[in-house]
N, C-alpha and C positions, 0 to 999 in steps of 0.2 A: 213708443207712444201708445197711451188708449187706444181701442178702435171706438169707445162710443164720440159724441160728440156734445160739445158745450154750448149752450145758447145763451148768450151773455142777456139777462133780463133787462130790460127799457128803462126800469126804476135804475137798478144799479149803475148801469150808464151812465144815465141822465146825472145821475147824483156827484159825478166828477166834473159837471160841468155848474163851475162857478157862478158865472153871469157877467164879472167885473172882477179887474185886475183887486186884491188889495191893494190895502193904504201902504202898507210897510214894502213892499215888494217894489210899489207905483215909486216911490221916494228914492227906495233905493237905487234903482234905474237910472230915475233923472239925475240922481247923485255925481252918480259914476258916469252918467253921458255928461257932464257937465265936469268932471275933473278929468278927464278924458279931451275934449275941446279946450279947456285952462293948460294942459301938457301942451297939446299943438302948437297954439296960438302963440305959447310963449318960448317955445324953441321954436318954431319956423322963421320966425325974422333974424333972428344971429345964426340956428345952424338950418336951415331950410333940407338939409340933404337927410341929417339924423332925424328930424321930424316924420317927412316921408317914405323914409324907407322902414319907419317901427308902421305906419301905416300900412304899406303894402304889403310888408309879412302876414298881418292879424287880417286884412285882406283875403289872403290866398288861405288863410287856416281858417274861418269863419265863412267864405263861401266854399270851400270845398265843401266842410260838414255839413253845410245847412242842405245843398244841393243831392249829398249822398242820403240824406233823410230821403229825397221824396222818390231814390234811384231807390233805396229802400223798399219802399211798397210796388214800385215798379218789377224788379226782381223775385220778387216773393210771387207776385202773380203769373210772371213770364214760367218760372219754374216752378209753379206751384209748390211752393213752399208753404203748408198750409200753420205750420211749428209755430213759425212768427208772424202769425198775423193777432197775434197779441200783443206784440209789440208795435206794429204797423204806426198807429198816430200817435205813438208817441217819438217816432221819428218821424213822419210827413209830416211834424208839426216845425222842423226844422227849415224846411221851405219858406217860412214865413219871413224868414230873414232875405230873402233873394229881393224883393224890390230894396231896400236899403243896399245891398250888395250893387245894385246895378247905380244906382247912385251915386255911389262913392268908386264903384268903377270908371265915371263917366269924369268925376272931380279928381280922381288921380291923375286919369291919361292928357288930361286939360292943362292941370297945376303942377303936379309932381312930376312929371315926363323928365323935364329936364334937368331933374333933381337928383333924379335915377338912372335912366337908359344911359351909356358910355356912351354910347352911338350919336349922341344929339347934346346941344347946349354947353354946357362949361365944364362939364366930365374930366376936360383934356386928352392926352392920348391914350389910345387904347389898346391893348394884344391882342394879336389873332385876326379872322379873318369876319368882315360885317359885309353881309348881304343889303348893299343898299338899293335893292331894287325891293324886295322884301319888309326890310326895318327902314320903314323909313313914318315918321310921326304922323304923319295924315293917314297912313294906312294901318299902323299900328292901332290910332283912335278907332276909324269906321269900320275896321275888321274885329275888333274886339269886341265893341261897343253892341254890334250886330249881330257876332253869336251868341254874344251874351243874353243879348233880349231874344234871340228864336226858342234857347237855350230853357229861360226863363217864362217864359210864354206857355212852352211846351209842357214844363213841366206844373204850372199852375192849372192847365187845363185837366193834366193827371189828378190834383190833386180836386178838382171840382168832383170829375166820375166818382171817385174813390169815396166822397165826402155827400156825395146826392140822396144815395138810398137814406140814411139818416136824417135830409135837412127837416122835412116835417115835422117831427116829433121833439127835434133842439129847439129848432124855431118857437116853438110852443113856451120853453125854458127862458127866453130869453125877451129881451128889452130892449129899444133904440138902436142903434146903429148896425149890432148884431145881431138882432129878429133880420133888419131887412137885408142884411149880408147872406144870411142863412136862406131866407124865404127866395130872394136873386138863385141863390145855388140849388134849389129844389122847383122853379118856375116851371110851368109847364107838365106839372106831375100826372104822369099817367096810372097811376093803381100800384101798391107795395111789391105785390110779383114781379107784373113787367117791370117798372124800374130796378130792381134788384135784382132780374135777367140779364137788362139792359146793360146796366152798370158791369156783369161780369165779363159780358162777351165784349165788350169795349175797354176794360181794363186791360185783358189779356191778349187784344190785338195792340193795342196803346204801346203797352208797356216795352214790347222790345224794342221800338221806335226812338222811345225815350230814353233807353241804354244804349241804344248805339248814338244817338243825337250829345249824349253825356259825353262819352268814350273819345269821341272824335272831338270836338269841340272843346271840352277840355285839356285834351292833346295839344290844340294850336295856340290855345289862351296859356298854358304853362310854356310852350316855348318860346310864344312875343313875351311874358311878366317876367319868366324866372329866365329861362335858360339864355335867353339874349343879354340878361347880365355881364357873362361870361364871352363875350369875342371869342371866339374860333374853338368854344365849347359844341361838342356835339352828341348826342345820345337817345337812341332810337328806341330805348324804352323809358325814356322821360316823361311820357303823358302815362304811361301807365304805372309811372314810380309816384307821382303827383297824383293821380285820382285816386288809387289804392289807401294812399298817408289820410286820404278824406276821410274814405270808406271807413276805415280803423277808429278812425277820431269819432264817425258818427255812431258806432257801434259803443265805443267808450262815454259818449254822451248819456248814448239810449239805457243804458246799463245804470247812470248814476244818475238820471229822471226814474227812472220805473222803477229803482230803489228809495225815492223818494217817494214820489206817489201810492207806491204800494202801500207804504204803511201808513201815507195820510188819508188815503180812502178804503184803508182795507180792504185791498183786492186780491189777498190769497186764493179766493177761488180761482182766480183767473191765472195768478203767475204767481205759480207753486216753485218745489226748489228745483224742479225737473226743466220748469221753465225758463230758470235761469242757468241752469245745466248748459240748457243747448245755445242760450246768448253766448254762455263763456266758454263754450267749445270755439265759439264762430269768431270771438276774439280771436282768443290764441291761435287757431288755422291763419287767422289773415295778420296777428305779429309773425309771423313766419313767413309768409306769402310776401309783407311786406321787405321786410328782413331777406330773402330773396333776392327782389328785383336790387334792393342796394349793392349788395355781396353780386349779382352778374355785373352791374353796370362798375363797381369798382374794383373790381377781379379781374375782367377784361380790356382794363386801361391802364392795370397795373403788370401782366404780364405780357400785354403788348405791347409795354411803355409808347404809348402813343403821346406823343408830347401834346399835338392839340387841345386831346383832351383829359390832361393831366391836370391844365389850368385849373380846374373848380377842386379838387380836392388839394393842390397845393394852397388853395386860399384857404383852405379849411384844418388842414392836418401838419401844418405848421406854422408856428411862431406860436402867439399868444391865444390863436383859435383854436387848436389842440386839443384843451382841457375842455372846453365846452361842447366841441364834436366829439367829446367821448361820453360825456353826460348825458348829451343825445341819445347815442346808442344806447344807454344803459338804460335810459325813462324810456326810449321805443321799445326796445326788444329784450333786455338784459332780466330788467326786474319782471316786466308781463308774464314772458317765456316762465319764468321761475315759478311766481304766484301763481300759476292757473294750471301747473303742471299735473299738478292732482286733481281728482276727483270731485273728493266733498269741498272746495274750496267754490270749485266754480255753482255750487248749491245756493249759498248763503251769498245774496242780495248786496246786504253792506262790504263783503270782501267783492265782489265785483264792480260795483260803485268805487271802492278803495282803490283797485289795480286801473279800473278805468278813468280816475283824478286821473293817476301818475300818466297815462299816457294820453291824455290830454294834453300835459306839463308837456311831454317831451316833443309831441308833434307841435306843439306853439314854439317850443325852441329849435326844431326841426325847419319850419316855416322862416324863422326867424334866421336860420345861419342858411338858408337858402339865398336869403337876399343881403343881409348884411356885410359880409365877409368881402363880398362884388362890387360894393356902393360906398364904403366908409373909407376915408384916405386920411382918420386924422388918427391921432395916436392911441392907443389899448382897445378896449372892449366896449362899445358904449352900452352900456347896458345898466343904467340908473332911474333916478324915476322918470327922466320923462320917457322912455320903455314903459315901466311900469304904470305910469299914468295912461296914458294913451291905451294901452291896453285895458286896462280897469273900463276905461269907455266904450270901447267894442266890447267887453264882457255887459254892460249897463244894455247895448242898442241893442245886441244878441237877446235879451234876456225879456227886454220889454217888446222886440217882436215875438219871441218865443210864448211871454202870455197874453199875448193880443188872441194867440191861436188858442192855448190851451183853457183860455178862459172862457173862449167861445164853442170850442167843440170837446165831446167826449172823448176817456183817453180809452175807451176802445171799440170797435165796429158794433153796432145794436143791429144791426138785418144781417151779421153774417157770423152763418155758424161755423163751430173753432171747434180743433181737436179737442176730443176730450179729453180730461186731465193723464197725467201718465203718473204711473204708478210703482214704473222701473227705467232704469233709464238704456241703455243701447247695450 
């Protein structure tokens, strides 16, 4: 990298920030939340079981990403990663999905519990061995329910610090409901120094709070949703197989928004091909990393044929789930690994964007054979439209809180200075 430094100009900034969703964007949203709730609605009374379990996959893949947005900027600051903080709000704008997240956490563990969990309701019997002093549904509910909100609490507060030194000058851009969101987020303003002092020395004690607050709580929420699926399944790098597939999915996001934004607001100054160099370095390090914890966690259940915990890949790597867990593999790690392998690939914008779809595509079908395989007792694959509806809907609610945020704030920091451009790459 440069050693001089980049100060992103007030005007340029400001000029990504919209004011108001469009019309066509606003439409489509409601569309798709709306064919999305018509999929539910009208499988949950004849199959209630295949309803909620397309639910609770896009669930766990929808907050993972949105969550690892805002670990995101937390990360960057802990380790002063100063590379990506050009990319910074264009993932802490992924947080914005988390009250909806908590929502629909709170209407699963309510409605769907007994739709899903083996352990509780009309499941019938089960394999393996169920902790019921542990799983048991009142505790599953208030213990989820409560990390979830400390979780989420936590990490909205990050995302105030991180969003303060800016509100003044947004505020100014804006209108109704988002002047007075903004003007709330900057209250109390003490002078552009100190608060952009303020803001840093708080960030950076903040932030490893909020990685370790992620890490652990995460951990517990992935073994009551997924891994209790599976009776007498056991696996001690399961929350960090689960938050990592996040992490991935949000770097895959962030990679095919700042390819979009870049060229809708011309922001080559700021993220050149260098700069998306080192996104699609950081890809590919963590398809590997995640590709990893899979390959330890099924390597060492395969050569210790440990029956316990053979259960979750026997639901998966035979019979008619086979072909699909392979598909997995190849949209996580097979095709990524490959495309990003070079150089000049990871340069150019739109082939990052490209590779980052596909692995999208594979961790939503990743999420999705996490929970399906455990939950469906009726015959072949279900995987038709109401899958696909139902998902179209969580892509709709993802999208239109995605521009509640981007519409409201700029998609890059105005009081903080960014490396300056690089000119060669490592």
């Amino acid at each position: 990298m440069s050693s001089d430094t980049y100060k992103v100009t007030p005007e340029k900034a400001l000029s990504t920030v919209p004011g108001k969703i469009s019309g066509r964007t606003l439409l489509a949203c409601w569309i798709a939340i709306a064919i999305g709730a018509v999929g539910f609605f009208w499988t949950a009374g004849s199959h209630p079981t295949r309803a909620w379990q397309v639910i609770w996959s896009n669930f766990l893949f929808w907050t993972s990403l949105a969550e690892a947005g805002v670990i995101f900027g937390a990360v960057l600051h802990t380790a002063k990663g100063h590379w990506g903080k050009r990319f910074r709000r264009i993932a802490e704008g992924m947080g914005a999905f988390l009250p909806a997240s908590l929502v629909l956490l709170v209407l699963m563990l309510l409605f769907g519990a007994t739709h899903i969990f083996p352990w509780i309701g009309p499941m019938g019997p089960h394999r393996g061995h169920v902790n019921h002093t542990w799983l048991t549904r009142s505790g599953v509910f208030w213990r989820n329910t409560i990390l979830a909100l400390v979780l989420y609490v936590a990490s909205f507060a990050f995302l105030r610090m991180s969003l303060r030194p800016d509100a003044p000058m947004v505020a100014e851009r804006l209108t109704g409901w988002r002047r007075g969101l903004v003007k709330w987020i900057g209250r109390h303003w003490r002078g552009d120094e100190a608060e952009v002092e303020h803001a840093t020395s708080n960030l950076a004690r903040f932030g490893p709070i909020l990685i370790l607050l992620w890490a652990v709580i995460f951990t517990l929420m992935a073994i009551d949703l997924i891994m209790s699926l599976v009776p007498g399944f056991i696996s001690i790098i399961w929350g960090a197989y689960f938050f990592v597939g996040g992490w991935l999915s949000m770097l895959a996001l962030t990679a095919v928004l700042a390819n979009r934004y870049h060229r809708r607001y011309d922001l080559s100054d700021a993220w050149g091909k260098w700069e998306f160099h080192d996104l699609g370095k950081l890809m590919f390090a963590f398809t590997i990393f995640w590709t990893y914890f899979w390959w330890s966690q099924f390597l060492v259940i395969w050569y210790g044929n440990l029956s316990r915990e053979t259960i979750y890949f026997e639901q998966r790597v035979a019979g008619h789930w086979y072909g699909l867990y392979a598909v997995q593999m190849v949209l996580c790690f097979a095709l990524p690994f490959v495309l990003l392998l070079g150089r000049k690939p990871k340069m150019r914008s739109g082939w990052l964007a490209f590779v980052g779809c596909i692995t999208l595509l594979g961790f939503w079908l990743e999420r999705f054979l996490e929970v399906v395989p455990a939950t469906w007792h009726g015959t072949g694959i279900p995987l038709g439209w109401t899958e696909l509806a139902i998902s179209v809907g969580f892509i709709g609610l993802f999208g239109l809180c995605y521009s509640l945020f981007s519409s409201t704030f700029p998609k890059l920091p105005i009081r903080e200075t960014l490396p300056g451009r690089a000119h060669h790459g490592p």
